[in-house]
C-alpha positions as CSV (number, residue, x, y, z in Angstrom):
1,X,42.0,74.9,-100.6
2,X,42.2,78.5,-100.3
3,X,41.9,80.8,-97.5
4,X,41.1,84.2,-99.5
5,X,40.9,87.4,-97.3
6,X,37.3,88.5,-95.9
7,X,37.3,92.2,-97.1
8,X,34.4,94.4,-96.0
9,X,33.8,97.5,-97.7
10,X,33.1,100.7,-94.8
11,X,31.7,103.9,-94.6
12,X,33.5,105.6,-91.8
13,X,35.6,108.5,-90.7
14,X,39.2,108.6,-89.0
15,X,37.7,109.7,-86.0
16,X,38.1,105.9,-84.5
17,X,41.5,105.6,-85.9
18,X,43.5,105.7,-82.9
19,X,41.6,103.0,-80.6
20,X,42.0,100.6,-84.0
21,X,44.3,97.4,-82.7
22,X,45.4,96.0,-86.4
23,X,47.2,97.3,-88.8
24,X,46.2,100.6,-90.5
25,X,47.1,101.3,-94.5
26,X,46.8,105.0,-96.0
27,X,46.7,106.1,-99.1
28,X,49.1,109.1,-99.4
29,X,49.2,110.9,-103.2
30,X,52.7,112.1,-104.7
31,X,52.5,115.6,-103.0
32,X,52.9,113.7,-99.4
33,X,49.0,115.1,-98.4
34,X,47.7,112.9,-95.5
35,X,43.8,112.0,-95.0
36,X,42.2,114.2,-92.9
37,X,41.7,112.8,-89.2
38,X,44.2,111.3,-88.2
39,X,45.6,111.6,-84.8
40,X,48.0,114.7,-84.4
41,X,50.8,112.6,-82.7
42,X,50.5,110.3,-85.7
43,X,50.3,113.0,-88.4
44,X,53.4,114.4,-87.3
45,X,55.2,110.8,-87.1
46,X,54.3,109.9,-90.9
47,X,55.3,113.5,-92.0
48,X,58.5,113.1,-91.0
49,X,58.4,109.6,-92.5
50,X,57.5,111.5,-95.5
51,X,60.2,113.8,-95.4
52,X,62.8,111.0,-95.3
53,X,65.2,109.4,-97.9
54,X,63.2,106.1,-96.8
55,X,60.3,107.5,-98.5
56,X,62.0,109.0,-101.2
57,X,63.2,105.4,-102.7
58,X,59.4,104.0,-102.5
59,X,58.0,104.1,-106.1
60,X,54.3,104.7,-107.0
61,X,52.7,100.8,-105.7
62,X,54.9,100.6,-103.0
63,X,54.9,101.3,-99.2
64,X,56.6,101.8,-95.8
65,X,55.9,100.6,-92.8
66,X,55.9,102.7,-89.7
67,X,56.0,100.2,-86.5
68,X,53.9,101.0,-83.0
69,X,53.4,104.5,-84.5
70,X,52.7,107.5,-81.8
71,X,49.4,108.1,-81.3
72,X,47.6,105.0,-82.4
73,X,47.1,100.8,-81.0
74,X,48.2,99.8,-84.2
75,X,50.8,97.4,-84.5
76,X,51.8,99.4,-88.1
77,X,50.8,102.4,-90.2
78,X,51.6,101.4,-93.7
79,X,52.1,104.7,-96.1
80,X,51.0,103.4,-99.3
81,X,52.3,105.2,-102.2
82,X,49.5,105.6,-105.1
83,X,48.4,109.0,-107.0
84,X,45.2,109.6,-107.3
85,X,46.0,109.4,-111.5
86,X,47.5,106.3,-111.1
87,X,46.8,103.5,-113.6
88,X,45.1,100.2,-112.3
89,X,48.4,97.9,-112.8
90,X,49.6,100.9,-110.6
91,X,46.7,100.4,-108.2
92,X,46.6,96.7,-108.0
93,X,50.5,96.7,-106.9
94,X,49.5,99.3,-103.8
95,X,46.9,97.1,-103.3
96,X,49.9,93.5,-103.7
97,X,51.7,95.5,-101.1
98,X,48.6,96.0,-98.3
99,X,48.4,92.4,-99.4
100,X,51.6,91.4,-98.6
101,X,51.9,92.3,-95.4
102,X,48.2,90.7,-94.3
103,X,48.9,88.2,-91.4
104,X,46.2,87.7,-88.8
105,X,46.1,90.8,-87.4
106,X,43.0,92.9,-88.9
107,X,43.3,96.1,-91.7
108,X,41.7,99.3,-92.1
109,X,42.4,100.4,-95.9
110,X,41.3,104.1,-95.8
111,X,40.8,104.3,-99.2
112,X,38.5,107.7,-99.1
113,X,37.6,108.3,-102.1
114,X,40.4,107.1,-104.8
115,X,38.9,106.7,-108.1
116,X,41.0,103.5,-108.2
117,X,39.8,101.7,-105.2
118,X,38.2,98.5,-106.9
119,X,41.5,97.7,-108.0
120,X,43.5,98.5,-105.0
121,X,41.1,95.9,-103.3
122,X,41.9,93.2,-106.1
123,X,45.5,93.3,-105.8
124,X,45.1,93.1,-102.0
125,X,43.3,89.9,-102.4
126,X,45.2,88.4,-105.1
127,X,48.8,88.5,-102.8
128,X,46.9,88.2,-99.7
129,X,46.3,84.6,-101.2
130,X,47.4,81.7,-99.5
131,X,47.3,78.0,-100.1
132,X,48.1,76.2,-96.8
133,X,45.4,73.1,-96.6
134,X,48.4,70.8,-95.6
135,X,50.0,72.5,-92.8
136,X,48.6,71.0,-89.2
137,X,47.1,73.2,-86.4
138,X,46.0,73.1,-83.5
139,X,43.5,75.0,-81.8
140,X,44.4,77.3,-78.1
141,X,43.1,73.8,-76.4
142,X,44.6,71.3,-78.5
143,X,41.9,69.5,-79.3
144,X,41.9,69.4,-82.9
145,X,42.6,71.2,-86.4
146,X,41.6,74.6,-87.1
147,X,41.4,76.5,-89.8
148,X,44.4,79.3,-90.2
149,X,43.8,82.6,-89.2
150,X,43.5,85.8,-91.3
151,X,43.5,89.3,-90.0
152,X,40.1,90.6,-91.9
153,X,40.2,93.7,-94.1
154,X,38.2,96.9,-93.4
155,X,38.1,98.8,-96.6
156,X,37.0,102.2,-95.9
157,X,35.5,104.4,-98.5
158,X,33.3,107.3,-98.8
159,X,30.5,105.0,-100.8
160,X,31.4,101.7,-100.1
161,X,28.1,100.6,-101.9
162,X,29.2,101.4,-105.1
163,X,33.0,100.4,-104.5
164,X,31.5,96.9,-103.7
165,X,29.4,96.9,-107.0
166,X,32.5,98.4,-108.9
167,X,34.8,95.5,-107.0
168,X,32.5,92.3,-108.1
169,X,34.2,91.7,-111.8
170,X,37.9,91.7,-109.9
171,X,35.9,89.3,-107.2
172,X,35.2,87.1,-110.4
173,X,38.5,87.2,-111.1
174,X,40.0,86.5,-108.0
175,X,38.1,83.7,-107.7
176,X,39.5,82.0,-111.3
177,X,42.9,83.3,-110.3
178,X,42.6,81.3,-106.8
179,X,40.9,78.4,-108.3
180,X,43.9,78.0,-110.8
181,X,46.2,78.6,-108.0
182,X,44.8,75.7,-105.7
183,X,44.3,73.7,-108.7
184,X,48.6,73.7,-109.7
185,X,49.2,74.2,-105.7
186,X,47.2,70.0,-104.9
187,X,49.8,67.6,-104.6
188,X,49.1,64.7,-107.3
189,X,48.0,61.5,-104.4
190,X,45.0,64.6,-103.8
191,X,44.0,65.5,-107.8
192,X,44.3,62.5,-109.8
193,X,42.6,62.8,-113.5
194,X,39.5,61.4,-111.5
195,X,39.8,64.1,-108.5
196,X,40.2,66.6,-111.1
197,X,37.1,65.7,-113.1
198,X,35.0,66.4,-110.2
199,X,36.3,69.5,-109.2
200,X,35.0,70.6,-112.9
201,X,32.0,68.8,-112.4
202,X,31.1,71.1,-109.6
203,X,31.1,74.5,-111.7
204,X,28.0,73.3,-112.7
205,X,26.5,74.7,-110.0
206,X,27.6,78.2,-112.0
207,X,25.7,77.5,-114.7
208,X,28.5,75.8,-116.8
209,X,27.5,72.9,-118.7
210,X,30.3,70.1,-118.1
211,X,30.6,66.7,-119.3
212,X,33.6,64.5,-119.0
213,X,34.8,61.8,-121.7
214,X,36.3,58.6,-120.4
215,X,38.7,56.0,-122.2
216,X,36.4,54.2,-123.4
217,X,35.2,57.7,-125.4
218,X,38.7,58.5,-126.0
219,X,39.3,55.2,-128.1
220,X,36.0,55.4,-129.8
221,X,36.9,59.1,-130.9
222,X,40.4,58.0,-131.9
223,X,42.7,59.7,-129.0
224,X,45.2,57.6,-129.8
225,X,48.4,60.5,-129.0
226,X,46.7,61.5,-125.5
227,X,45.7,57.7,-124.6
228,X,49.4,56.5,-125.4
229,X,50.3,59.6,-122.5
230,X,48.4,58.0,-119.8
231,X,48.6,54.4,-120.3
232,X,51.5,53.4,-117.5
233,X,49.4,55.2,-114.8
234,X,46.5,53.7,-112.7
235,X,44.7,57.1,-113.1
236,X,42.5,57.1,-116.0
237,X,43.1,59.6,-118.9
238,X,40.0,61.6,-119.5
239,X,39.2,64.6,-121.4
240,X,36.3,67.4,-119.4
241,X,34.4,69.8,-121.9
242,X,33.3,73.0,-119.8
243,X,30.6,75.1,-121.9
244,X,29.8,78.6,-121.3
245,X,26.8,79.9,-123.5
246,X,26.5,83.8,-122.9
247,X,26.9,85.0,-126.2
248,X,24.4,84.4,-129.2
249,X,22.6,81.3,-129.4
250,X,24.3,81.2,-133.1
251,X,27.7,82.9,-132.5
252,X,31.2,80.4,-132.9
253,X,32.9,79.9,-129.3
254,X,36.3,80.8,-128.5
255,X,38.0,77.8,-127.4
256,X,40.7,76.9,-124.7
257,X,42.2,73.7,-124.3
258,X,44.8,72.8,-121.9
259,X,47.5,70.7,-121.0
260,X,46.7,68.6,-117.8
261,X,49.2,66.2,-116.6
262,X,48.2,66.0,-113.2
263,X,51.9,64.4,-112.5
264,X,54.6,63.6,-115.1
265,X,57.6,62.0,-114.6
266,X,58.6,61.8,-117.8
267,X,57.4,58.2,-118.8
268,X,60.0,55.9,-119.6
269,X,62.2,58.7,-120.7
270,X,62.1,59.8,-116.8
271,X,62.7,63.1,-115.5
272,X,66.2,63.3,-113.0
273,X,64.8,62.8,-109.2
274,X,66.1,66.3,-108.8
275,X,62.8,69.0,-108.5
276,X,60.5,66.1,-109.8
277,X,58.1,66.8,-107.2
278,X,57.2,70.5,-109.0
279,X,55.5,68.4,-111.6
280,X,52.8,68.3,-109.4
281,X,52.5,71.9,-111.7
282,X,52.6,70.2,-115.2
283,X,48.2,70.4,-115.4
284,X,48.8,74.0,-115.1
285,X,47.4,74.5,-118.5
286,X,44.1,73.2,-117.7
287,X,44.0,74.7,-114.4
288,X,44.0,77.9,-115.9
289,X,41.3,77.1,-118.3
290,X,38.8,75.8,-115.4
291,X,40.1,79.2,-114.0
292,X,38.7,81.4,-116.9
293,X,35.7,79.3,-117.0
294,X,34.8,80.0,-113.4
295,X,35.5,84.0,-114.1
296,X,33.4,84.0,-116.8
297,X,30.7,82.0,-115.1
298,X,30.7,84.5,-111.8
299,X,30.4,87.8,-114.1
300,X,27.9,86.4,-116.8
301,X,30.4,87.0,-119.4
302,X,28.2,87.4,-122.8
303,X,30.3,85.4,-124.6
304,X,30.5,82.1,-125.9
305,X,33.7,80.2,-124.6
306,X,34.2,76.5,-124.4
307,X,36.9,74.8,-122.5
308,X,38.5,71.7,-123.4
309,X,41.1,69.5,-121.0
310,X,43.1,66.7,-121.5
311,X,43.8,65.0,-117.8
312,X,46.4,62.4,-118.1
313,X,49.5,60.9,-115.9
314,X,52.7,59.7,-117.4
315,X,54.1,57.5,-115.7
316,X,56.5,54.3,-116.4
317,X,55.7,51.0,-116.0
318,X,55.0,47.5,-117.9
319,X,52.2,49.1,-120.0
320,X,53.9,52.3,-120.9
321,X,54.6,54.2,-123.6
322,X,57.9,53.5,-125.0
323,X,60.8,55.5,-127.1
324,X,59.9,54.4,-130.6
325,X,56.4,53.8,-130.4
326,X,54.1,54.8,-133.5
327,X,50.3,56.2,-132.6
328,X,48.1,57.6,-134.6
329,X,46.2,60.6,-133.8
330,X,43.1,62.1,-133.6
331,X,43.3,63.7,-137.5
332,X,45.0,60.7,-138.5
333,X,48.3,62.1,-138.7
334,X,51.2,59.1,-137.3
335,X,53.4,60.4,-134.6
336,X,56.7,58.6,-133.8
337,X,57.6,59.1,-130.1
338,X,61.0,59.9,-129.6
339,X,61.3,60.8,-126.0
340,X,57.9,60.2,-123.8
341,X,58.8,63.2,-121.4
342,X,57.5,65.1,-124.6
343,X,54.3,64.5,-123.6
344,X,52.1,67.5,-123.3
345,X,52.1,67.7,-127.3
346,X,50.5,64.3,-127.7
347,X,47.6,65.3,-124.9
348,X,47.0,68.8,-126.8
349,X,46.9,67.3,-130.2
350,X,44.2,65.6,-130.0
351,X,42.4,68.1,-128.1
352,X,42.7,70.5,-130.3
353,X,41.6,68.4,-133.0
354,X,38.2,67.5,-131.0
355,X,37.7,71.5,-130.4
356,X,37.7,71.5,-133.6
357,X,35.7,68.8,-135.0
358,X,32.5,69.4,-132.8
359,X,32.7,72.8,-131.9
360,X,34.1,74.7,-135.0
361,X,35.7,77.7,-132.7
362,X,36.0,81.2,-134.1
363,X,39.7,81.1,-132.5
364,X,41.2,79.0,-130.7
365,X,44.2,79.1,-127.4
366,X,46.0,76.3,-126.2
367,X,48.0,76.6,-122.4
368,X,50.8,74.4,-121.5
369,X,53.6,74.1,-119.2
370,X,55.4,72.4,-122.2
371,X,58.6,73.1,-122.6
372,X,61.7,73.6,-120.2
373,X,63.3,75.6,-123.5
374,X,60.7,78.3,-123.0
375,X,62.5,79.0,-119.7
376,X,65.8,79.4,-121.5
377,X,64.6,81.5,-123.9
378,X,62.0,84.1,-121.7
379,X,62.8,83.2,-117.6
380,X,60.6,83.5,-115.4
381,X,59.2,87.0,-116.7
382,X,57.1,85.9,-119.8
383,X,54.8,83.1,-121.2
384,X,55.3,82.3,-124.7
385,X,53.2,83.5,-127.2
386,X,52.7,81.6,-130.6
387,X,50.6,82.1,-133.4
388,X,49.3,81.2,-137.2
389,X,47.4,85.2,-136.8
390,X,48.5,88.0,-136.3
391,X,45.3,90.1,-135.4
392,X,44.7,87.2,-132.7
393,X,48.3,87.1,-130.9
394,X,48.2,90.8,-131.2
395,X,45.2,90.7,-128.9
396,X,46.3,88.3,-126.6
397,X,49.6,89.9,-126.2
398,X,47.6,93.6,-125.8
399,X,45.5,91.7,-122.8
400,X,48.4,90.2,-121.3
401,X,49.7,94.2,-121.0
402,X,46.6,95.0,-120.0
403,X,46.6,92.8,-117.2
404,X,50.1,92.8,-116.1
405,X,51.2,89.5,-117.2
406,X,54.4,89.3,-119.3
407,X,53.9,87.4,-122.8
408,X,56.5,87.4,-125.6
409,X,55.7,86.1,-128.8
410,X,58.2,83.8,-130.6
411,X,58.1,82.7,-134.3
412,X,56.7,79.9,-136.0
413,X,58.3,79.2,-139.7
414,X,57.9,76.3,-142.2
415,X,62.2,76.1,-141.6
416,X,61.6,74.4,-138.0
417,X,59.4,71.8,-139.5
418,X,62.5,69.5,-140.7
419,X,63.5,69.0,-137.1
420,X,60.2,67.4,-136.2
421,X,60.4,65.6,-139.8
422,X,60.1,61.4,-139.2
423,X,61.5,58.8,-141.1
424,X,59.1,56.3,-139.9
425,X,55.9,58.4,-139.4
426,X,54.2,61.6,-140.6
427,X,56.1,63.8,-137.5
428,X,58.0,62.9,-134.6
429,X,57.2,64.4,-130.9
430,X,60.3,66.1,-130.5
431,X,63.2,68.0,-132.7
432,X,65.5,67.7,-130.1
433,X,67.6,70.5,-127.9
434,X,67.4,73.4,-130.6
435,X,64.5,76.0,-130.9
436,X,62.7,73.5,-128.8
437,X,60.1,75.8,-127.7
438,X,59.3,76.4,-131.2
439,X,59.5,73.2,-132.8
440,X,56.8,71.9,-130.1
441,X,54.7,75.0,-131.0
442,X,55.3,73.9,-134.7
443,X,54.0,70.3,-133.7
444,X,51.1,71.5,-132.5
445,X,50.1,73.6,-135.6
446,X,50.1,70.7,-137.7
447,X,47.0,70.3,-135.6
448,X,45.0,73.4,-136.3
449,X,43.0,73.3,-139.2
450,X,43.6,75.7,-142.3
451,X,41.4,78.9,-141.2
452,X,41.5,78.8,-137.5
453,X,42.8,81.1,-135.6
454,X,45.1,80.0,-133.0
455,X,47.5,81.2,-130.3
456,X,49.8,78.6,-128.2
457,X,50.6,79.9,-124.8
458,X,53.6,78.1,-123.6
459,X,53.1,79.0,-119.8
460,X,55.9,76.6,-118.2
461,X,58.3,79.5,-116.9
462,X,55.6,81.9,-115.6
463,X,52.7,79.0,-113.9
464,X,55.2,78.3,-110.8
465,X,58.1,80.5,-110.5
466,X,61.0,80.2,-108.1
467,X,59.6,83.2,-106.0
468,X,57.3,85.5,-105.0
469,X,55.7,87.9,-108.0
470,X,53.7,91.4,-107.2
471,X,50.8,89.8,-107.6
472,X,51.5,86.3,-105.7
473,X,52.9,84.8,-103.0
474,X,55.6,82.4,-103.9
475,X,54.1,79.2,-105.5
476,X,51.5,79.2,-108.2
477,X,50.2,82.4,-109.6
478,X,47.3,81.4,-111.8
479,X,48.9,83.1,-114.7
480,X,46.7,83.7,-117.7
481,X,43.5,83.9,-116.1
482,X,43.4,87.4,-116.2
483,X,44.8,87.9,-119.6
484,X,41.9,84.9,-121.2
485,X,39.3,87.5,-119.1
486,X,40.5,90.1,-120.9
487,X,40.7,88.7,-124.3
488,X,37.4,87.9,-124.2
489,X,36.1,90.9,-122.9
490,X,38.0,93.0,-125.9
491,X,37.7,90.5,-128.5
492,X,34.8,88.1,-127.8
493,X,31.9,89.6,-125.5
494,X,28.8,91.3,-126.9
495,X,28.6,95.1,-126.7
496,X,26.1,97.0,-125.4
């Protein structure tokens, strides 16, 4: 349920400036130059802002905040830090920090004419985000809810036309990025696997061709792993196949497949009480498929993409899956469960093995919050990146630069495979404590096909961090969604 900031792109002067009652951001480039027009009490007041050690210790992206400043009704004049040759990571953090400081007061951005103002105008909106569809309000007579309220953003440039065309592929973007957001951000009572299956069903509307696979499906197809997940739990396990045909009517699809465990609680192998209630987060791989998907649906991507979800619970009771238990997979393969909070595994295995069956994918990425080991290993900073190709994880780790969101790839080696070796059945779920990370990456790569590219995105550390981000307000952050954009732009989308 998002509230995304109303931004209206302006042609205008400064000669209003000082009558405006918001907030007020300026651009100001690395020589200290001021816009033309502003008022002379006000001029003076930033200069010597400019001349300070204040200002001296704000880095390109960044900004001070002048409060009630002489000579205008503003509450603030924000000094916003940004060459004119800055980069667009560097342009979408001076946009983060307009962003940051958006409450529900209204903004005049004068923008002028900086060659990087599309960008500026998508990091505004991405940290301007906010999820808040739970908190009560009241309206001025107390009569009922109301919506919250956000100041509105008056972006002022010299051609605000074509900044608005130039903006609408980081308005795509925005829109996955928020979709993924609200998606983690639901509280499980709200997005069961049923709740979630209609929120995909609506992208229809976009020109996405969904269809959603019940149990009944599920058994007939063999989903033995991802059935044996969601067994305990009233919600039913499903599996929602999102199509996007922009490419050639002949061309291979890239396909993305994610993790949706809309709540886990670890099964019968339960999770301590203790921060439980942030596995309301544990879909977040699927959310940030249905995010791409959207993206790619808003910009008429020319590119082929199929997404693929597995939406399961886990939870424990009479009928659940149990320490011990032997299923047998999609492929055929026999899995021995060792511990049933290793879930995620089961759900993606036999996704991936569908993708592959029916749609026979020219590559293929996985997302999951899988692992707690990732964590260990990478923080908060970085998503892990896996791999059976190199030219593949090499682009995915180049559009996760491009894009600003940290990746790291770790190794995959026939060496971890004894640790996932079973006595009883072809693999276990789990190798225990060491290399865990790895050895669930491993697990997954005995189901990828001989030929297939693939890339496992192990996004547990990075989907819902402990705090804020430059690019989010603290909660979810939609990571990935960008990065899958940009993949398939580079990689994937038709030229010319």
């Amino acid at each position: 349920m998002t509230h995304p900031v109303e931004i209206s792109f302006i042609q205008t002067d400064l000669s209003g400036l000082a009558s405006w009652p918001g907030r007020v951001a300026i651009l100001v480039a690395q020589n200290g130059k001021l816009p033309a027009g502003l008022p002379r009490p006000t001029r003076e007041a930033a200069l010597r802002a400019l001349a300070s050690d204040a200002w001296k210790g704000v880095k390109p992206g960044k900004a001070l905040d002048l409060a009630f400043p002489a000579g205008l009704a503003a509450e603030a004049l924000q000094l916003v830090n940004l060459p004119r040759n800055a980069d667009a990571l560097t342009a979408r953090k001076a946009g983060a920090a307009i962003g940051a400081k958006l409450g529900k007061s209204d903004l005049l951005v004068a923008a002028a004419d900086h060659p990087r103002a599309a960008e500026i105008a998508l990091g505004l909106a991405l940290r301007a985000y906010d999820f808040s569809a739970y908190k009560s309000r009241k309206s001025e007579d107390g009569a009922g809810d109301e919506a919250p309220k956000r100041g509105r953003v008056n972006f002022m440039h010299k051609d605000p036309e074509a900044l608005g065309k130039a903006a609408a592929d980081g308005a795509a973007l925005a829109e996955g990025v928020f979709f993924t957001r609200d998606l983690v951000s639901e509280p499980a009572n709200v997005l069961t696997t049923s709740d979630f299956a209609d929120r995909l069903l609506a992208i229809r509307e976009l020109g996405i061709s969904v269809e959603v696979l019940d149990e009944d499906e599920l058994a007939e197809l063999g989903m033995r792993a991802l059935l044996g997940v969601g067994q305990g739990s009233e919600s039913p396990s499903k599996v929602v196949v999102m199509r996007w045909d922009g490419g050639a009517k002949d061309e291979a699809p890239l396909a993305l497949v994610g993790k949706g465990v809309v709540f886990d609680t670890g099964g019968i192998s339960i999770k301590p009480a203790a921060g439980m209630e942030e596995m309301t987060m544990d879909m977040g791989g699927a959310g940030v498929v249905a995010g791409v998907m959207r993206t790619l649906a808003l910009r008429r991507a020319r590119a082929n993409v199929v997404g693929l979800v597995g939406l399961v619970e886990n939870m424990p009771d009479g009928r659940a899956q149990r320490p011990g238990d032997i299923v047998k997979s999609m492929k055929g393969d026999t899995i021995e469960v060792i511990n049933t909070d290793a879930e995620g595994r089961l759900v993606l295995a036999d996704v991936l093995w569908y993708a592959q069956e029916r749609f026979k994918p020219a590559a293929m990425v996985d997302l999951a919050t899988l692992t707690g080991a990732v964590i260990i290993a990478l923080g908060h900073e970085n998503a892990g990146v896996f791999s059976n190709d190199d030219a593949l994880a090499d682009a995915v780790l180049k559009a996760a630069k491009t894009e600003g969101e940290g990746a790291w790839r770790l190794p995959l080696a026939p060496a971890y495979d004894k640790l996932i070796d079973s006595r009883l059945a072809d693999i276990k779920n789990t190798g225990g404590r060491p290399a865990g990370s790895i050895t669930a990456a491993q697990f997954l790569q005995r189901f990828v096909a001989e030929g297939t590219p693939w890339v496992h995105l192990d996004i547990a550390g990075v989907a819902l961090p402990p705090g804020e981000t430059a690019m989010a307000p603290k909660g979810a952050t939609g990571w990935g969604v960008m990065t899958l954009d940009r993949l398939v732009r580079d990689r994937f989308e038709a030229r010319g």
